[in-house]
C-alpha positions as CSV (number, residue, x, y, z in Angstrom):
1,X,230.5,70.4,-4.3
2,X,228.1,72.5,-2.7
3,X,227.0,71.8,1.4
4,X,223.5,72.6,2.9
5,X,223.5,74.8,5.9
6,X,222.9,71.7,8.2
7,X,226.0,70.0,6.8
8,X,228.1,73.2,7.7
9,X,227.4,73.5,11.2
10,X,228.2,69.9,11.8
11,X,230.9,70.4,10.5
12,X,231.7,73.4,12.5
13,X,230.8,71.6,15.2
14,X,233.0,68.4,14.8
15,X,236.0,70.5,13.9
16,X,235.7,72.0,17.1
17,X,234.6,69.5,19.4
18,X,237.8,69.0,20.9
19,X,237.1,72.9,22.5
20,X,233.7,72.2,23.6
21,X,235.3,69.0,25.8
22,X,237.5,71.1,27.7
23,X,235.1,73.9,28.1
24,X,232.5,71.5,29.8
25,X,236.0,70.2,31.7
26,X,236.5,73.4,33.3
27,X,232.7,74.5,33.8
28,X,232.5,71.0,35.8
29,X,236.3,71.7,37.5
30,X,234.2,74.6,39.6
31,X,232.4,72.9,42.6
32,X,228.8,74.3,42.6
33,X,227.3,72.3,45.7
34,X,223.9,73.5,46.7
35,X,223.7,73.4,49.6
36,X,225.5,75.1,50.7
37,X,225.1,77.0,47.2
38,X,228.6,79.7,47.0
39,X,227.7,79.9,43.3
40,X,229.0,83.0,42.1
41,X,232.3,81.9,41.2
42,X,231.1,79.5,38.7
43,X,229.2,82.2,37.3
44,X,232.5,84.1,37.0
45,X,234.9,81.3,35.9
46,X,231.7,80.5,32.9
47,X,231.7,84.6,32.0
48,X,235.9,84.3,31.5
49,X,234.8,81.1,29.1
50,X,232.4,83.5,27.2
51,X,234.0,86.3,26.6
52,X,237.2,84.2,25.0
53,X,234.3,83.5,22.5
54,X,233.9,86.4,22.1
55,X,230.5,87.5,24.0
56,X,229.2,89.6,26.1
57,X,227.9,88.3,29.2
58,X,225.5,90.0,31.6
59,X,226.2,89.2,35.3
60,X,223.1,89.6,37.1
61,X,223.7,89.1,41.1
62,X,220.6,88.7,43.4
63,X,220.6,90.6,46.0
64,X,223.1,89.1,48.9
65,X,219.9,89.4,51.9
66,X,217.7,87.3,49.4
67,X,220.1,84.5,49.1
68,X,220.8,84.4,52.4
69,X,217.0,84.0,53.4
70,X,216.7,81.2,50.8
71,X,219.5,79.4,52.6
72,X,222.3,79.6,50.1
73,X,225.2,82.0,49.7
74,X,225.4,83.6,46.5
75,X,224.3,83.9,43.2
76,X,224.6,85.8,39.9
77,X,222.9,84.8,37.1
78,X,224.1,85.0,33.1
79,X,222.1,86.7,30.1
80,X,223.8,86.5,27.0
81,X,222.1,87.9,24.0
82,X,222.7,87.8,20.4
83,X,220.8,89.4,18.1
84,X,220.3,89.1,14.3
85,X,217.5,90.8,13.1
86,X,213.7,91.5,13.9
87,X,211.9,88.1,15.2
88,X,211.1,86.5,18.4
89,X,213.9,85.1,20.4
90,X,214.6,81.8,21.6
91,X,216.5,81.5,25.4
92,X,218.7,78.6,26.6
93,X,218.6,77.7,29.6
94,X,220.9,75.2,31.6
95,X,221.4,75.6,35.7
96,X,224.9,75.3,37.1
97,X,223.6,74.5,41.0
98,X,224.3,70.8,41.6
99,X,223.8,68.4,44.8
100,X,226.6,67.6,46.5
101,X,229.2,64.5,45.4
102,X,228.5,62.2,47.8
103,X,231.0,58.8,48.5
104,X,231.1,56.4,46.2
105,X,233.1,58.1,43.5
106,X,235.7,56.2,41.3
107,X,236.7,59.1,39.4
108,X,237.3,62.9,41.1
109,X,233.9,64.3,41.1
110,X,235.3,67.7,40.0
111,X,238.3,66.4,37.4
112,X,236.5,65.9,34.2
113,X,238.1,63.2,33.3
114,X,237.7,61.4,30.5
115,X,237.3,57.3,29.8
116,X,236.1,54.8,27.2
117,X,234.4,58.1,25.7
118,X,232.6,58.9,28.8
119,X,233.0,62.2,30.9
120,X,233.4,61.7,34.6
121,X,232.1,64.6,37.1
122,X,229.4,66.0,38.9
123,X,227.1,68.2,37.1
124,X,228.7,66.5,33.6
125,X,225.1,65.5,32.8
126,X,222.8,67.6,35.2
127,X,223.6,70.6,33.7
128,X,226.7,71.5,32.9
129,X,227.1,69.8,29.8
130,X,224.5,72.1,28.3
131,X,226.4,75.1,29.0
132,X,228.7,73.6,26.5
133,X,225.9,72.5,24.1
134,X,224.3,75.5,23.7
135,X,227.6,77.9,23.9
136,X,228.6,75.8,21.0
137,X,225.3,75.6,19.1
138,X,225.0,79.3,18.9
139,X,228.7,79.8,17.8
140,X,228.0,77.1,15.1
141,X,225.2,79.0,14.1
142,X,227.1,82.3,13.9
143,X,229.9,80.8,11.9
144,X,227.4,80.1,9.1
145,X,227.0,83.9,8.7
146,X,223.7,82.9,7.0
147,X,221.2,86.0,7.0
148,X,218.9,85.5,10.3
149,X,216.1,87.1,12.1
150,X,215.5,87.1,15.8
151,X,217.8,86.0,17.9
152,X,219.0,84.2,20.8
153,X,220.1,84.6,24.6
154,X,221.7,82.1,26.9
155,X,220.4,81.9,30.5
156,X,222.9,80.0,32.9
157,X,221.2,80.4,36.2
158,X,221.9,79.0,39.2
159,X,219.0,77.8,41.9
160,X,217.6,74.6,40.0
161,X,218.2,72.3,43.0
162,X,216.1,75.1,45.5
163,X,213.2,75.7,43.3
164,X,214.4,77.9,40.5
165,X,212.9,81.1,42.0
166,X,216.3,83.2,42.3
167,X,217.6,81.6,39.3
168,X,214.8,82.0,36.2
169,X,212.5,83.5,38.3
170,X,214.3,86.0,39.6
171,X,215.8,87.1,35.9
172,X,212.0,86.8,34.9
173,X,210.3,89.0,37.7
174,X,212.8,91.9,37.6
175,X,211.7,92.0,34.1
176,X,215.8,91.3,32.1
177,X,214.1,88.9,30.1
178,X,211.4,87.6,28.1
179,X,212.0,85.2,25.2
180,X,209.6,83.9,23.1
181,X,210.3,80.2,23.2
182,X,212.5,78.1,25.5
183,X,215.0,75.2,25.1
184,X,216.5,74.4,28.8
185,X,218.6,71.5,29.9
186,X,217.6,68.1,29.1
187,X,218.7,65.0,27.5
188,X,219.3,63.8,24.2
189,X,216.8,61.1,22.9
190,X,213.4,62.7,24.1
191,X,211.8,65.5,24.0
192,X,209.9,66.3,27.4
193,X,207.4,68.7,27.3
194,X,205.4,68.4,30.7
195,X,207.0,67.5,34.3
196,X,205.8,66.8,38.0
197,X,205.7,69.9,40.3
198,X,206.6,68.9,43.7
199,X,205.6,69.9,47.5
200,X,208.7,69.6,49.9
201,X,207.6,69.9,53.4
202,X,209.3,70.2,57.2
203,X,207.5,68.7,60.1
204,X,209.1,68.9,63.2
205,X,207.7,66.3,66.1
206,X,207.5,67.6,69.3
207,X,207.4,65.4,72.5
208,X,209.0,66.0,75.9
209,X,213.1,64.7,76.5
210,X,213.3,62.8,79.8
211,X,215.9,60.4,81.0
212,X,216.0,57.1,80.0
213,X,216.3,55.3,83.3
214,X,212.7,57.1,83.9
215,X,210.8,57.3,80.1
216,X,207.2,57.1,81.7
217,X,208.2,60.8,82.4
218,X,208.8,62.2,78.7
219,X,207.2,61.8,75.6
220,X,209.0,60.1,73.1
221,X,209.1,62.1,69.8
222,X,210.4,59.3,67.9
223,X,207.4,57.0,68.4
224,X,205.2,59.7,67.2
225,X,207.4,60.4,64.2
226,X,207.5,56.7,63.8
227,X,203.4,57.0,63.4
228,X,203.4,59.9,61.2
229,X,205.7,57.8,58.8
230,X,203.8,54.7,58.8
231,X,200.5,56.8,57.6
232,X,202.5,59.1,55.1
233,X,204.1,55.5,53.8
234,X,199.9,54.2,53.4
235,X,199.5,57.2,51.4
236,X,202.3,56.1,49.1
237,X,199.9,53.0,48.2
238,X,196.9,54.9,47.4
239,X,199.1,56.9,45.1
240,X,199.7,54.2,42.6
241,X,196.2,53.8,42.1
242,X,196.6,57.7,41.0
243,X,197.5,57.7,37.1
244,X,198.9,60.0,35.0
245,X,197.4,60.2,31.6
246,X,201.0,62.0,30.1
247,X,203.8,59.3,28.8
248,X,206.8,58.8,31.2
249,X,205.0,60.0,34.0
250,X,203.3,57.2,36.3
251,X,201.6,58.4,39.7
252,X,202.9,60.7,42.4
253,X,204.6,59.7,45.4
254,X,206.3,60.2,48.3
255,X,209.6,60.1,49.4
256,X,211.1,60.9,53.2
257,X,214.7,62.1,52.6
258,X,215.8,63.2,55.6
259,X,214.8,62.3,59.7
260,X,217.2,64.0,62.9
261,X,216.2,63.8,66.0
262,X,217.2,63.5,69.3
263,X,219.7,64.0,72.3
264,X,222.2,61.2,73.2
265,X,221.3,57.0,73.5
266,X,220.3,58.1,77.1
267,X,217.6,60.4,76.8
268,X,213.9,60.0,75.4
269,X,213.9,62.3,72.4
270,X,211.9,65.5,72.4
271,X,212.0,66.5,68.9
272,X,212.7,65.0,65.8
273,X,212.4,66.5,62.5
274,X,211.5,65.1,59.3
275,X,211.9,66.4,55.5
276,X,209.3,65.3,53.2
277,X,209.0,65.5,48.7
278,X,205.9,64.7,47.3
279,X,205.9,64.5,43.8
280,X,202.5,65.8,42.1
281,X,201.6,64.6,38.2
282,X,200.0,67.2,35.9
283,X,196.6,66.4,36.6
284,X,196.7,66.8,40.2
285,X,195.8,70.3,41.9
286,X,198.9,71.4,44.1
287,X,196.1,73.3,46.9
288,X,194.3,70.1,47.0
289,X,197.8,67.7,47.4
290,X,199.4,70.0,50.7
291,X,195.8,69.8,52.5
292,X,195.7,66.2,52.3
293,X,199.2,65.5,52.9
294,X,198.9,68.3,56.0
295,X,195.7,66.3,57.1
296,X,197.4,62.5,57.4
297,X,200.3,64.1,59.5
298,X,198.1,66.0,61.8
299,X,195.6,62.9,61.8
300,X,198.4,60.7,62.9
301,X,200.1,62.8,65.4
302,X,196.4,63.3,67.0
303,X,196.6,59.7,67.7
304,X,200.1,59.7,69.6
305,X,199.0,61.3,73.4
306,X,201.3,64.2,73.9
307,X,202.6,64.6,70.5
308,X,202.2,67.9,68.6
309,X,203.8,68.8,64.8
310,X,204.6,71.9,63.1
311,X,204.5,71.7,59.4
312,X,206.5,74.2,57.2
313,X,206.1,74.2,53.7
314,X,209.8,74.5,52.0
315,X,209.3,74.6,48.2
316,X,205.9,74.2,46.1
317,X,206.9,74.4,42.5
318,X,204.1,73.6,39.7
319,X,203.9,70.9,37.3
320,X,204.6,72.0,34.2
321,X,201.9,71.7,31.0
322,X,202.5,71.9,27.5
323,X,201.5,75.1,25.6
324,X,200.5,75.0,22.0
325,X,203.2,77.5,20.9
326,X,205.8,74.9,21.6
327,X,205.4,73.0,18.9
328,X,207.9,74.4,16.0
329,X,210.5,73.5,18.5
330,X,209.0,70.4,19.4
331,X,209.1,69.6,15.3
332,X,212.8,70.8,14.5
333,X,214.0,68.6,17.3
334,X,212.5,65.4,16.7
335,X,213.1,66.2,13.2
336,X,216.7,66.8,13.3
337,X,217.1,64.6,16.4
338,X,215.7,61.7,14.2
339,X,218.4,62.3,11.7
340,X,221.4,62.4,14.2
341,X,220.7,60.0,16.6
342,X,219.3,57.1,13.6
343,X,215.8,56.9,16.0
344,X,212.8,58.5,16.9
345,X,212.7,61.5,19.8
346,X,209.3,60.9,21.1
347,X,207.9,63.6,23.6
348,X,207.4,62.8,26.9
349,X,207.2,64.0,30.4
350,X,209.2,63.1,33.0
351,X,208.3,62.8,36.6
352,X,211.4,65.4,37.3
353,X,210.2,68.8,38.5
354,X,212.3,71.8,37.1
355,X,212.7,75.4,37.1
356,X,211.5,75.6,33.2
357,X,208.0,75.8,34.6
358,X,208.7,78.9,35.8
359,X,208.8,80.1,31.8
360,X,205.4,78.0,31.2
361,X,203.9,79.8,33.7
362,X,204.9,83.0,32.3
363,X,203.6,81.8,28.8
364,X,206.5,81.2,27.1
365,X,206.2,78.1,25.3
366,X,209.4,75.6,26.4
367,X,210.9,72.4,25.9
368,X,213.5,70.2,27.8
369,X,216.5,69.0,24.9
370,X,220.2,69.1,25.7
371,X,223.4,66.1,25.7
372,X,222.7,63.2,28.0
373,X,221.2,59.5,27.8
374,X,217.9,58.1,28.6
375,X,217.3,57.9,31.6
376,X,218.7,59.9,34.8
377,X,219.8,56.6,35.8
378,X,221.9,55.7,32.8
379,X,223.9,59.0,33.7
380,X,223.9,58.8,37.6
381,X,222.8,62.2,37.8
382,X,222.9,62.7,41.3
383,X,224.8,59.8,42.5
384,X,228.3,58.8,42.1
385,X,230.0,59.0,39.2
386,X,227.6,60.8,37.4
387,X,229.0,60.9,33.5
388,X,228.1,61.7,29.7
389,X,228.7,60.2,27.0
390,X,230.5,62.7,24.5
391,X,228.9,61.2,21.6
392,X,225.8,62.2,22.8
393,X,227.1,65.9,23.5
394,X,228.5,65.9,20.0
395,X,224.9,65.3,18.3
396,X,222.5,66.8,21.4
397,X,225.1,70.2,19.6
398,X,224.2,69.5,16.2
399,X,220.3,69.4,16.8
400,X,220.0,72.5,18.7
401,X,222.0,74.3,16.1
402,X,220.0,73.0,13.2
403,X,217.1,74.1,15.5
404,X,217.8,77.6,16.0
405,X,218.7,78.1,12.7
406,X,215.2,76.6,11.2
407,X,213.6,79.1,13.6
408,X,215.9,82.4,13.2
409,X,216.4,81.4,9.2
């Protein structure tokens, strides 16, 4: 009885699912915290993975003085490319940089462990599970040794969490690559095509330390950061009446993450420092968002006698927009995802903000597909005991592979 190509590489793929597991298990077993961001040895530990596949991985390390600036401590970037034939090429792209564990954890957030067909680590949904997805899609693919054209490189890059701009960006402005369409890390039941950008601001509150005992002589930073947040917080509410006319993204906000400040209980504080994300839909112009939110702070501080600000500007990245090119990888997804998963993969956006627009802006036309759930919040991505469910691995496998091979075939 004869098989289609599609029914081959699921089969390929369930026969050797138990290997992808433990290669996600050890790509997860590598702490990649960013900050403080020692990432090369992941890179190193995924290249050993590689190469018992039999590929050859490029190592590309940025420049030691560049990372440094960026505040992180090393990188080096993966390019693996296979080619088949004449055609374009389609990259994958997933980032091993990850935010810290954080408390909280039931299971070792670096031990991979698996339970009730779940696996337990940091980065198993946020992105290392698509190192796995896509190694394994491509072998899949290769096993078929169908006649193709094109081909195909894996990106696993590592500065997601800062921006992007030393992972893809870097490989993209030194000119190592420059595929034709994009699939980057994403999850399993949507297809997102569009993203927030986001504005991530310093502003440091400067007042005058004096003694407690004699506070009429100081200037209390703190009450004038205090004022700065109340009017950032006002903005928040004039940005739900802001709407978003792309699905799964609402309005932008605003979100204070982190505030220090301060000498000891005993002493008026003279400086306190907050960090600030503001999340920006689509529609909004990026110019236009840092004036204004430049203009409330310096509006509000004006108000607090004594009080001056400095406002640094610590990441701008772009929303990303849908190009029409996108669409035959938009149509083999949902087509295939359909199929797999028994539902429909609607597109969306999400209001994210990742380093795929970094390709968009380049005009390569990208999408955002890989193994996870829903939501970010089903998978506590970024919180403890962040997870995936192998089943959705398992299938999120299967439709890229049925995808690249409808595009290369």
């Amino acid at each position: 009885m004869s098989t289609t190509p599609y029914q081959q590489l699921d089969a390929w793929i369930d026969a050797h699912f138990d290997e992808e597991v433990k290669t996600l298990q050890a790509l997860v077993q590598v702490p990649t915290d960013t900050p403080p961001g020692n990432n090369a040895p992941h890179a190193e530990r995924t290249a050993q993975l590689l190469e018992s596949f039999g590929f050859a991985p490029e190592k590309h390390p940025v420049p030691a003085q560049a990372v440094k600036d960026y505040g992180l401590e090393s990188i080096t970037n993966l390019i693996v490319r296979r080619k088949y034939g004449e055609g374009r090429t389609i990259a994958l792209n997933a980032h091993g940089d990850v935010v810290p564990p954080g408390e909280g954890w039931t299971h070792p957030p670096y031990g991979g462990e698996v339970h009730d067909g779940k696996l337990y680590a940091r980065a198993a949904a946020v992105s290392k599970s698509d190192f796995a997805s896509y190694i394994f899609a491509v072998r899949a693919l290769e096993s078929l040794g169908a006649p193709l054209k094109g081909g195909v490189e894996l990106h696993f890059t590592y500065d997601e969490e800062f921006g992007g701009e030393l992972g893809p960006g870097w490989l993209l402005q030194q000119g190592l690559t420059k595929p034709d369409l994009l699939i980057a890390a994403g999850f399993s039941y949507q297809v997102v095509t569009a993203h927030n950008g986001c504005l991530q601001m310093e502003v440091t509150v400067h007042g005058k330390m004096a003694h407690a005992a004699i506070p009429d002589t100081g200037v209390d930073a703190l009450q004038g950061a205090v004022a700065i947040l109340n009017a950032l917080y006002a903005q928040n509410k004039l940005y739900k009446q802001v709407t978003s006319k792309v699905e799964g993204i609402t309005h932008p906000y605003l979100n204070v993450g982190r505030i220090e400040g301060g000498t000891n209980t005993n002493v008026v504080p003279g400086k306190v420092v907050l960090k600030l994300d503001r999340r920006m839909i689509p529609e909004e112009n990026p110019a236009e968002v840092e004036a204004e939110v430049r203009r409330v702070i310096a509006e509000a501080a004006a108000g607090q006698p004594g009080i001056t600000v400095d406002i640094k500007r610590l990441l701008l990245a772009n929303a990303m927009k849908p190009l029409a090119g996108n669409q035959p990888l938009v149509t083999a997804i949902q087509k295939h995802g359909q199929e797999l998963f028994g539902e429909p993969i609607p597109t969306s956006g999400t209001p994210l903000y990742t380093d795929v627009r970094l390709y968009v802006e380049r005009g390569i036309p990208a999408v955002i597909y890989g193994a996870g759930p829903r939501t970010v919040l089903e998978s506590n991505a970024k919180r403890a005991d962040e997870h995936l469910v192998l089943e959705d691995l398992r299938k999120a496998t299967k439709v890229v592979a049925r995808t690249l091979f409808d595009l290369l075939s």
